[in-house]
SEVO-49740 format. One record per atom (N, C-alpha, C, O): atom name; x, y, z; residue in one letter. Coordinates in steps of 0.1 Angstrom, whole numbers, plus 2048, in hexadecimal, padded with zeros to 3 digits. Layout:
REC atomo   u   v   w residuo
REC    CA   X   Y   Z       a
...
end
This chain:
REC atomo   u   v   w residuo
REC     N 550 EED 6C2       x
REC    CA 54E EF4 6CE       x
REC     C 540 EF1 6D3       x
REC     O 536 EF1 6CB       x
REC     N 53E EEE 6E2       x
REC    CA 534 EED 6E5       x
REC     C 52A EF5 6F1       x
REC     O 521 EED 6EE       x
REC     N 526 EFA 6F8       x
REC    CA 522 F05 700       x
REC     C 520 EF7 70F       x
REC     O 51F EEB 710       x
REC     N 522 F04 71A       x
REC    CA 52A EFD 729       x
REC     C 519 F05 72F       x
REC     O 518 F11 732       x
REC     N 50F EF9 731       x
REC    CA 504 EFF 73E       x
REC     C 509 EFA 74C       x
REC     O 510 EF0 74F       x
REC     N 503 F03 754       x
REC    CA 505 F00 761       x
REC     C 4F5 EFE 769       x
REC     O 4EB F04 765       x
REC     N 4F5 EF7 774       x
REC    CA 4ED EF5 77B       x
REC     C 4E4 EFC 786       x
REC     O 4DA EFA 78C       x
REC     N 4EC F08 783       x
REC    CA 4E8 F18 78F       x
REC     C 4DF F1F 787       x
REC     O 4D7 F26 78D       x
REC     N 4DF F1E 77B       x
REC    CA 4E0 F29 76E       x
REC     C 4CF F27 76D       x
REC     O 4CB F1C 770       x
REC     N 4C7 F2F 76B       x
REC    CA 4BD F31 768       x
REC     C 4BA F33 758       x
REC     O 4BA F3F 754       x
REC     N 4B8 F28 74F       x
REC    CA 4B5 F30 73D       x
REC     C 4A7 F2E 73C       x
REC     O 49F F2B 745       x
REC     N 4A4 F31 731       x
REC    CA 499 F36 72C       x
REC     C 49A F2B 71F       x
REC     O 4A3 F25 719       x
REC     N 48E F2A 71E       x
REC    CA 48A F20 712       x
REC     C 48F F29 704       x
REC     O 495 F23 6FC       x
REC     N 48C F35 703       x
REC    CA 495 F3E 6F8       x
REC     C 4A1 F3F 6F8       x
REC     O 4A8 F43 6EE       x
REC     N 4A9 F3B 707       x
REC    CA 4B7 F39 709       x
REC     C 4C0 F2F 701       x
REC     O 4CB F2E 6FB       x
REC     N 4B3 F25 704       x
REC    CA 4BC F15 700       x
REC     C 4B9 F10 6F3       x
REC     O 4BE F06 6EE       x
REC     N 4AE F19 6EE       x
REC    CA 4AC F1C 6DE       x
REC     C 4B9 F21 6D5       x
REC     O 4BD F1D 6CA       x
REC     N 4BF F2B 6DC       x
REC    CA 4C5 F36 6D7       x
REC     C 4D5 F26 6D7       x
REC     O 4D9 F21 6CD       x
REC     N 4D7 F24 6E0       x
REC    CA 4E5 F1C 6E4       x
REC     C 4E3 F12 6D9       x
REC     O 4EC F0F 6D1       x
REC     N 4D4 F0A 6DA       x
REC    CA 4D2 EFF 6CD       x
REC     C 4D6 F02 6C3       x
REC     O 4DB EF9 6BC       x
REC     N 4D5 F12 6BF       x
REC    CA 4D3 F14 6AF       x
REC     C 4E4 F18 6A9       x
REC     O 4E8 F15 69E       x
REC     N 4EA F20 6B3       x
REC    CA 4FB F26 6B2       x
REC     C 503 F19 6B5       x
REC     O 510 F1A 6B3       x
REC     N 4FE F0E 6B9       x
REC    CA 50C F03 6BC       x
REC     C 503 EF6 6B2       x
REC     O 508 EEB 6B5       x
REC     N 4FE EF5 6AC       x
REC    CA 4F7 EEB 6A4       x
REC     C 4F4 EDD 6AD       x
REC     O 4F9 ED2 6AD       x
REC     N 4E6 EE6 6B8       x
REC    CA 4E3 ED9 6BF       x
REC     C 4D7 ED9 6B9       x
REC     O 4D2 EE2 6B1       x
REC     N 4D1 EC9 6BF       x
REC    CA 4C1 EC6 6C0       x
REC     C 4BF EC8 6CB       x
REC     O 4C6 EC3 6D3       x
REC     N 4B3 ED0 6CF       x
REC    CA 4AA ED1 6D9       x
REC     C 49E ECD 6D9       x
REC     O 495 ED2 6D2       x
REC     N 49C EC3 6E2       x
REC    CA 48D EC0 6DD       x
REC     C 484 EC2 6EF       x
REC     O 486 EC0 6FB       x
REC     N 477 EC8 6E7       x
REC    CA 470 ECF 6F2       x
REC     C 467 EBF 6FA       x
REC     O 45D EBB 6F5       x
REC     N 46A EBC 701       x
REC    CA 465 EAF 70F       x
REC     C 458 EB5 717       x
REC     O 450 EAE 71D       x
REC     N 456 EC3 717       x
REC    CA 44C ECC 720       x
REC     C 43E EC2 726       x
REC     O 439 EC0 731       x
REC     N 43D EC0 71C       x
REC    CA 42C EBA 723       x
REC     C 42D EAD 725       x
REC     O 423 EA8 72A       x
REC     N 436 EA6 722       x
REC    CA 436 E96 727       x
REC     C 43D E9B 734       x
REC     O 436 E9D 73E       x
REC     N 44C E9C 736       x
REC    CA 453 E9D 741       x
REC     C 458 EAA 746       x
REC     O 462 EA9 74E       x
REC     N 452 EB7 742       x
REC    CA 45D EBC 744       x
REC     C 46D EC1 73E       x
REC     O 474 EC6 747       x
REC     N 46F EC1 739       x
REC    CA 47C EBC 735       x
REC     C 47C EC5 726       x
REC     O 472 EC7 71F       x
REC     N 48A ECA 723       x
REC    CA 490 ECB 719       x
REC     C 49E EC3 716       x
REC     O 4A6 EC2 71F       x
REC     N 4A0 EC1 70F       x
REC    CA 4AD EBC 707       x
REC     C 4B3 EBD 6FF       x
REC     O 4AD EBE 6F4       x
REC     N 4BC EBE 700       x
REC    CA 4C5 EC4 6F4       x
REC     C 4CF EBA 6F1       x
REC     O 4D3 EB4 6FA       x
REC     N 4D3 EB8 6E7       x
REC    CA 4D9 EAA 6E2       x
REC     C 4E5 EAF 6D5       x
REC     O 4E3 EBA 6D0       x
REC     N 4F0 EA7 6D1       x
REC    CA 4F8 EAA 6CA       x
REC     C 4EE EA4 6B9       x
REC     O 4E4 E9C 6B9       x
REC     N 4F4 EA9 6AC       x
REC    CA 4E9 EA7 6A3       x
REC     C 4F0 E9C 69E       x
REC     O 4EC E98 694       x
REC     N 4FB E95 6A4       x
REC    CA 502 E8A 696       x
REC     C 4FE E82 6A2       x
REC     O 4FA E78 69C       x
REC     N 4FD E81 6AC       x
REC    CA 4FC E78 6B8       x
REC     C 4EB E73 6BE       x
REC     O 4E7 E68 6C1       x
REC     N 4E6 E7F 6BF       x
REC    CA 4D6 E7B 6BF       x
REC     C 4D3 E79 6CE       x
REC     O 4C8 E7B 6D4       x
REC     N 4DF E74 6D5       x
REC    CA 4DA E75 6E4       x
REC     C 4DF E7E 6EE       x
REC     O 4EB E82 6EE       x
REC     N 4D7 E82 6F8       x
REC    CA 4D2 E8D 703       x
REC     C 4E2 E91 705       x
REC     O 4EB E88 705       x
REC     N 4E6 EA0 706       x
REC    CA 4F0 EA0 70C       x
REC     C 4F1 EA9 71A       x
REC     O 4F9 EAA 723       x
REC     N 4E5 EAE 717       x
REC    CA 4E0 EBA 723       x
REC     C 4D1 EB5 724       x
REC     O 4CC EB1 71A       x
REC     N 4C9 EB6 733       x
REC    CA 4BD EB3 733       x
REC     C 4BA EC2 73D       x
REC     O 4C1 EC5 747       x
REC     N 4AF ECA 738       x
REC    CA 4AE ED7 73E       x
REC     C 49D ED2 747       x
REC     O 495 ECD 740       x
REC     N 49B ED3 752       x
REC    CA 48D ED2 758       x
REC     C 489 EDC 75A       x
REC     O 491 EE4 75E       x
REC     N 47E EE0 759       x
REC    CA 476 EEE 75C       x
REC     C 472 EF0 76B       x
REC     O 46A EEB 772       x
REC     N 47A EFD 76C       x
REC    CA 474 F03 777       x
REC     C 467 F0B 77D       x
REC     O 461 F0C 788       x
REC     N 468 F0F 776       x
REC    CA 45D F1D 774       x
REC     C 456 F1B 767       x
REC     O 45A F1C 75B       x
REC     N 448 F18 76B       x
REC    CA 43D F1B 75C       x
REC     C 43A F0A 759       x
REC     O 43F F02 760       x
REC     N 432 F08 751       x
REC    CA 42E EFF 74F       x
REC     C 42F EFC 73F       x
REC     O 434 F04 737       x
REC     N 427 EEB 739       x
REC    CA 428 EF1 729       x
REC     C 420 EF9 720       x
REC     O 420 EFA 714       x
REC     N 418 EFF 729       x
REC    CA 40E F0A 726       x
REC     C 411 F14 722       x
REC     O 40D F1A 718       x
REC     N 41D F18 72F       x
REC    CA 41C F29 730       x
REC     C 42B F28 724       x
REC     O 433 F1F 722       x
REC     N 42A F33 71F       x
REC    CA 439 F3A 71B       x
REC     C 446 F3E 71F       x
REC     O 44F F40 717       x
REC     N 447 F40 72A       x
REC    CA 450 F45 730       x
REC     C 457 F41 73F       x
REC     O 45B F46 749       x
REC     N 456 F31 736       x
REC    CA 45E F23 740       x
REC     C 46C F29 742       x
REC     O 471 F31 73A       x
REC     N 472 F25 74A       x
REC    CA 480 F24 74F       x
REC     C 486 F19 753       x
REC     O 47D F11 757       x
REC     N 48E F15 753       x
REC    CA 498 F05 755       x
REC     C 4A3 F05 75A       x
REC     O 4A9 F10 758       x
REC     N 4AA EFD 760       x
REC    CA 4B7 EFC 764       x
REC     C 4BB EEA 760       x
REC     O 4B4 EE1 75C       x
REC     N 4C7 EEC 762       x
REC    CA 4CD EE0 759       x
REC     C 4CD ED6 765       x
REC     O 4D2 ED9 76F       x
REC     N 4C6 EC9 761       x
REC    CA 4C6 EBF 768       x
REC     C 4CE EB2 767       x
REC     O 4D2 EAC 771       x
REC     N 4D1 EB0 75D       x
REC    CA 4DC EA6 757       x
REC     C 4E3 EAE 74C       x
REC     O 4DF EB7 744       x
REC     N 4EE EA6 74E       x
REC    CA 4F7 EA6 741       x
REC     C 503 E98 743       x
REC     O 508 E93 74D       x
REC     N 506 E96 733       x
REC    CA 50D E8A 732       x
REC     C 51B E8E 72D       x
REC     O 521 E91 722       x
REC     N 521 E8A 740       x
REC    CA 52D E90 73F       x
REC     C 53A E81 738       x
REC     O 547 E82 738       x
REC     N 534 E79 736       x
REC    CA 53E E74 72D       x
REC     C 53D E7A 721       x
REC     O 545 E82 71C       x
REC     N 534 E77 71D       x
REC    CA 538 E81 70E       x
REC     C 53B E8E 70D       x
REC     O 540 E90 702       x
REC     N 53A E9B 715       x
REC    CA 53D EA5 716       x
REC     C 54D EA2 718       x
REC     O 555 EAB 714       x
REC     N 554 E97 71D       x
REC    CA 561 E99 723       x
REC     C 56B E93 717       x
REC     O 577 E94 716       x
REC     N 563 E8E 70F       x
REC    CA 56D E89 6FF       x
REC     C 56C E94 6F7       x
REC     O 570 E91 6EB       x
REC     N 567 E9E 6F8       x
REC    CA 565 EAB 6EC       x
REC     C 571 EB1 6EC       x
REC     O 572 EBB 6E5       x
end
């Protein structure tokens, strides 16, 4: 099983922590290069959701993101 983000949705960096850890993703934090979080499948290694920050920076704590990509071919063979 894998968890369904949407593009409206406002999460929280503790949000997409919490989704990484209950569905056995990799998340890896992008903050101070681009922006960016990603969350990736762990046998596969590449991006399957790309989250951009909306709110906060890689400073502050209490960034927010919405989902910017996702790779809907591989979402669509699951």
């Amino acid at each position: 099983m894998i968890p369904t983000f949407h593009p409206n949705i406002v999460y929280t960096e503790d949000t997409l922590n919490l989704y990484a850890q209950l569905y056995n993703l990799t998340l890896t934090d992008c903050i101070k290069d681009d922006g960016e979080i990603t969350i990736s499948d762990v046998i596969e290694g590449e991006p399957i959701w790309i989250f951009k920050i909306i709110d906060g920076n890689y400073l502050t704590f209490d960034r927010t993101f919405k989902l910017a990509w996702q790779d809907d071919e591989y979402l669509s063979n699951i």
